[in-house]
C-alpha positions as CSV (number, residue, x, y, z in Angstrom):
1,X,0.0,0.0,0.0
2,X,1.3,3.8,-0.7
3,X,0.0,6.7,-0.3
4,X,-0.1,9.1,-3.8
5,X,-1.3,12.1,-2.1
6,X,-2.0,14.0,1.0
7,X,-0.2,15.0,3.9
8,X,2.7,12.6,3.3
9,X,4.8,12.4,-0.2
10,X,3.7,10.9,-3.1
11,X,4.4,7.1,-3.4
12,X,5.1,7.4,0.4
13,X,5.3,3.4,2.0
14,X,2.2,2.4,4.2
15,X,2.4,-0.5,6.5
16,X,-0.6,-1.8,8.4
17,X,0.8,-2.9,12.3
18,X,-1.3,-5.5,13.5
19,X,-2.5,-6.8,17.0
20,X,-1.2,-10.5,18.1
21,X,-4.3,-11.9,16.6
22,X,-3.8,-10.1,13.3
23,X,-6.6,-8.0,13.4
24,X,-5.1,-3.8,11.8
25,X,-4.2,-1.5,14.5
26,X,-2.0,1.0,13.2
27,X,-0.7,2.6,9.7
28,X,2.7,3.3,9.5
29,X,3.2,5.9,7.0
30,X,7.3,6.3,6.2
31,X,8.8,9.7,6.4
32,X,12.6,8.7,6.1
33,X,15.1,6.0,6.7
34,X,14.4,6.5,10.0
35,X,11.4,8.4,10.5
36,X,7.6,7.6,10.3
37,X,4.2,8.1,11.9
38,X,1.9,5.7,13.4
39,X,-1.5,6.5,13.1
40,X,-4.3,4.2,15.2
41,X,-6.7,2.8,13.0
42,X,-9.0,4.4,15.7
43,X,-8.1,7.9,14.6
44,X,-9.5,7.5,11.4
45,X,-12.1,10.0,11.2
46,X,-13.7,9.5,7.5
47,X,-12.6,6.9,5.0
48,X,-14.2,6.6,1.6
49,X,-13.4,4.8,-2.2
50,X,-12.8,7.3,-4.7
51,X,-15.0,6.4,-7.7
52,X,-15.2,8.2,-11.4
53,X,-19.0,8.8,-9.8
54,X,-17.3,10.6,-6.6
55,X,-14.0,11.2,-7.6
56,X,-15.2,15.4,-7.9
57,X,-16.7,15.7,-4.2
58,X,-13.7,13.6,-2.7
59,X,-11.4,15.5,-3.5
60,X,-13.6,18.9,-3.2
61,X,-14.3,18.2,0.3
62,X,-10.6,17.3,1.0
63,X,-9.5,20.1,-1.3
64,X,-6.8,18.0,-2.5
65,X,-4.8,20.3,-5.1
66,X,-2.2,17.7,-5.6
67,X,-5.0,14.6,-5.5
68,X,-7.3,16.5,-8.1
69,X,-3.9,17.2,-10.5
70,X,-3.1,13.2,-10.0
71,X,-6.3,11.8,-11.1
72,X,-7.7,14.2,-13.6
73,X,-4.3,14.5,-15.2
74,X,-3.6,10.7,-15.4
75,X,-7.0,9.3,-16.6
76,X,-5.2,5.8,-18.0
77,X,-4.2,5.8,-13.6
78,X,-7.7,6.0,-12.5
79,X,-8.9,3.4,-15.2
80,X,-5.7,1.4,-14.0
81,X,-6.3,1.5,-10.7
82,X,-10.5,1.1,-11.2
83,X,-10.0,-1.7,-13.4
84,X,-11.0,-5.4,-13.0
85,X,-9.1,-7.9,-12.2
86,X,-8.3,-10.5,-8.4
87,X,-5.4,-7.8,-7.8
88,X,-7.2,-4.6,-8.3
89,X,-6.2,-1.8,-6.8
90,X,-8.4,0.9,-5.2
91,X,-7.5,4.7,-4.0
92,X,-8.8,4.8,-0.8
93,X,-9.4,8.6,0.5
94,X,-8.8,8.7,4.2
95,X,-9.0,12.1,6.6
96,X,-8.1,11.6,10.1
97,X,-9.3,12.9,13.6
98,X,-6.0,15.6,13.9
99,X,-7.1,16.9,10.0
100,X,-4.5,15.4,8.3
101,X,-5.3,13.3,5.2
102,X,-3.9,10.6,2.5
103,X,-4.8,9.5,-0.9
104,X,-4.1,5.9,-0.3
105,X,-3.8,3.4,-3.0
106,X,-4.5,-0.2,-2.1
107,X,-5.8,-3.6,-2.9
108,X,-9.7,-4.8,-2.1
109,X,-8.4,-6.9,0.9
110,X,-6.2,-4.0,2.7
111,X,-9.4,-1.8,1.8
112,X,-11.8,-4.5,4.0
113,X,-9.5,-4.7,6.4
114,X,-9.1,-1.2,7.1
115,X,-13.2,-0.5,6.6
116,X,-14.2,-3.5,9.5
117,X,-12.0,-1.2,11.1
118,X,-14.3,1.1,11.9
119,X,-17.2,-0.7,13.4
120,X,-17.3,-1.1,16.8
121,X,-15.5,1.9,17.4
């Protein structure tokens, strides 16, 4: 998983830490060699699947300059990325609780993972 836009640099590493049982309980987005932030999946504050149908008031709300310039500039990327396939890759837009927020891309299992996530919070 990376993240392509956001708070963090583009194609920046993401790592889901995980509790004993394997269940997600942490991101660890990479800011160096020997740098990063862990952010608790409970500090996820909205979380939502960029679509061509929602693509527009994703990145509006998020006002995501560098997002916008990513997808409507690289249209063979978004048909890419929202194309079919057992591998298919998904940009995930996810804003959390201290107002910092990511453009991640990732496949349909890190996506479930992340979403069950969110219940039972």
């Amino acid at each position: 998983m990376k993240a392509l836009a956001g708070d963090w640099k583009q194609d920046t590493p993401v790592i889901i830490k995980r509790t004993f049982s394997g269940r997600p309980r942490a991101m660890i987005l990479m800011k160096g060699w020997f740098s990063k932030d862990i952010i608790r999946m409970d500090q996820i504050e909205n979380l939502e699947v960029v679509t061509e149908e929602n693509k527009t008031s994703v990145l509006g709300k998020a006002a995501w300059g560098a997002a916008g310039g990513l997808l409507l500039g690289g249209v063979g990327l978004l048909a890419g990325v929202l194309g079919g396939g057992n591998s298919k890759q998904l940009l995930l837009a996810v804003e959390f609780k201290d107002g910092r927020k990511t453009l991640l891309e990732c496949t349909s299992k890190e996506y479930k993972e992340i979403f069950a996530t969110q219940f039972g919070k």
